[in-house]
Steps between C-alpha positions, in 0.01 A plus 500: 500500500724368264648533158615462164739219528417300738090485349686386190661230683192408650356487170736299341508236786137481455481455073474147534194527703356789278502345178446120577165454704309450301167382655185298298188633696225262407106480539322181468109527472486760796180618608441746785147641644389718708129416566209291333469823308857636431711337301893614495658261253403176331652208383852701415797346334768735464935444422685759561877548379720850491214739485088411431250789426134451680231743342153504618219779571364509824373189673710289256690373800871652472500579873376147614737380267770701695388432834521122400874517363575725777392269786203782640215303384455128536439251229176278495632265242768431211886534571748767526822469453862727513802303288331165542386520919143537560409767744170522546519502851851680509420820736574812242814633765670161349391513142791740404221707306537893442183720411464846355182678423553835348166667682676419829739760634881423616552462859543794642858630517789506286562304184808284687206428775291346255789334326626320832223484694337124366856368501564628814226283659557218399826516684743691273739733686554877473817487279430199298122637419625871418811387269254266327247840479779708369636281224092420351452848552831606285375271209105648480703858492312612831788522754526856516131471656557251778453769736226650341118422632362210327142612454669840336610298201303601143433171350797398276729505814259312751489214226857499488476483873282199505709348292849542703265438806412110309875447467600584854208265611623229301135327440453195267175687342388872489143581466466820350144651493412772254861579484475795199269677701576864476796389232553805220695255271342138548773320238779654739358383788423134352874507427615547840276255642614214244840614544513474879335116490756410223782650761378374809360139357173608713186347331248783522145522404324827402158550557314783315126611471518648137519231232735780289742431693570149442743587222755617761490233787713254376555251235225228665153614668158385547161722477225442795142518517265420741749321748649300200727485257403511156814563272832398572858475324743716274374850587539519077303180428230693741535830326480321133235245569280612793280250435182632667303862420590560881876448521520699122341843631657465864799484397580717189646844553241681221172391490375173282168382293379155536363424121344192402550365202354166327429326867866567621587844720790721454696799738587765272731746665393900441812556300487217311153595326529675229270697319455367136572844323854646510576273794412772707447327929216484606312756638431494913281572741431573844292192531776265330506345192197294370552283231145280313581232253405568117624227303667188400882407429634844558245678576419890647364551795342906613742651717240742703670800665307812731395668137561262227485217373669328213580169324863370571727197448736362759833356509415172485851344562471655835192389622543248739227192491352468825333175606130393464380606829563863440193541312278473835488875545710508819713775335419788375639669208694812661804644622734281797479605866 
């Protein structure tokens, strides 16, 4: 094994390639299915720059969606393409693509291994792989536990791991599913993921199943349902205007009441509904929030809780206007998954 100086070396020979490949992974009306009866995803266009978070619930399509990037799964229409190419019928072992899914485990074996070992077969040699190994491994702080067993890892190092594993590979685009599973401190472990794409100039996409998350999986992302892709852009601009009841509750972090008001519908975050006297929140329950309209202009709506019930106002600055179609009862009023 080697050390120190010489990973440094490698490292420096190698900053040009870290922090200038940039790669534009696009998706042009791509639909895959499975059966007559099983849909996987529809229709998706996608652009993907630095890092993109994916959020859907389950049978949304976020592992089709990988597959398809990936090269497992086949297209049956609509284009992809990495930096320009199309490669819809590039075979994944030439598509330069690295995956990580948190709820698989590490091959088995020892942290440099796993670090060398996809490298390694795609011709690499010994030396060139572990110096490469050593020098990602000194900047994600884990190289005092390249001997160690890679499945004995707690979670903060095997993400770290993942990460130095990504820049040994060097891939044009890492697909990272779930990837704060486990995670104790979610914003730290954002910040090493958006750090390592900055350093590397790897263009990764982060799939998770819990809307919450969204927040934390980069500056761009798109939310899926059903096989498709119904929001898309500035992961603020989705945050602030939501646009649907759906993509409002999903994806808030405390739970939110749809109120109508006057023909138009509104997402009114938990904690920014206030109660009317001493501007006092308002008061939970176990089943969520509910909020009914009462009024006209600015108006109270009954904020009913597990033993009470009371008239309240809201902040109406930060309600966010949702769009007509909201109203058709898709959504319920409740707390976000």
């Amino acid at each position: 094994m080697l050390y120190g100086a010489r990973a440094r070396a490698t490292l420096a020979r190698r900053s040009e390639k870290l922090y200038n490949r940039d790669m534009k992974i696009e998706l042009k009306n791509v639909t895959k299915t499975y059966d007559l009866f099983a849909k996987g995803i529809e229709d998706v266009t996608l652009t993907a720059e630095g890092m993109l978070g994916v959020v859907g619930e389950a049978g949304a399509g976020l592992h089709t969606l990988a597959g398809v990037i990936g090269g497992v799964l086949d297209t049956d229409s609509g284009e992809l393409l990495f930096g320009g190419k199309v490669m819809n019928d590039v075979p994944p072992e030439k598509r330069n693509a690295f995956y990580s899914d948190r709820m698989t485990p590490p091959l088995k074996g020892s942290v440099m291994r796993n670090l060398t070992y996809g490298v390694r077969l795609r011709g690499a040699g010994r030396r060139e792989a572990e110096e490469a190994a050593l020098a990602a491994a000194e900047h994600f702080g884990i190289e005092k536990l390249l001997t160690k067993g890679a499945r004995s890892l707690p979670y903060g190092m095997r993400l770290r791991a993942e990460l130095a594993r990504m820049e040994v590979r060097r891939a044009d685009v890492a697909l990272f599913y779930d990837p704060f599973f486990g995670a104790e401190d979610i914003a730290e472990a954002s910040e090493l993921i958006k750090s390592a794409t900055e350093r590397t100039g790897c263009t990764v996409i982060a799939f998770s199943p819990r809307g919450s998350e969204l927040k934390y999986l980069g500056d761009e992302c798109a939310v899926m349902r059903n096989g498709n892709v119904i929001r898309s852009g500035r992961t603020a601009d989705v945050l602030s205007d939501p646009k649907t009841a759906y993509v409002a509750c999903f994806t808030s972090d405390v739970p939110v009441n749809i109120v109508h008001d006057g023909g138009k519908t509104y997402a009114v975050r938990a904690d920014a509904a206030r109660l009317t006297a001493g501007d006092i929140p308002v008061i939970s329950s176990g089943l969520g929030y509910t909020a009914l309209h009462a009024g006209e202009d600015e108006p109270p709506f009954v904020v009913k809780g597990e033993t009470s019930e009371r008239t309240a106002g809201y902040v109406t600055e930060r309600r966010m206007l949702l769009c007509d179609e909201c109203g058709d009862g898709e959504t319920s009023e409740g707390e976000a998954e």
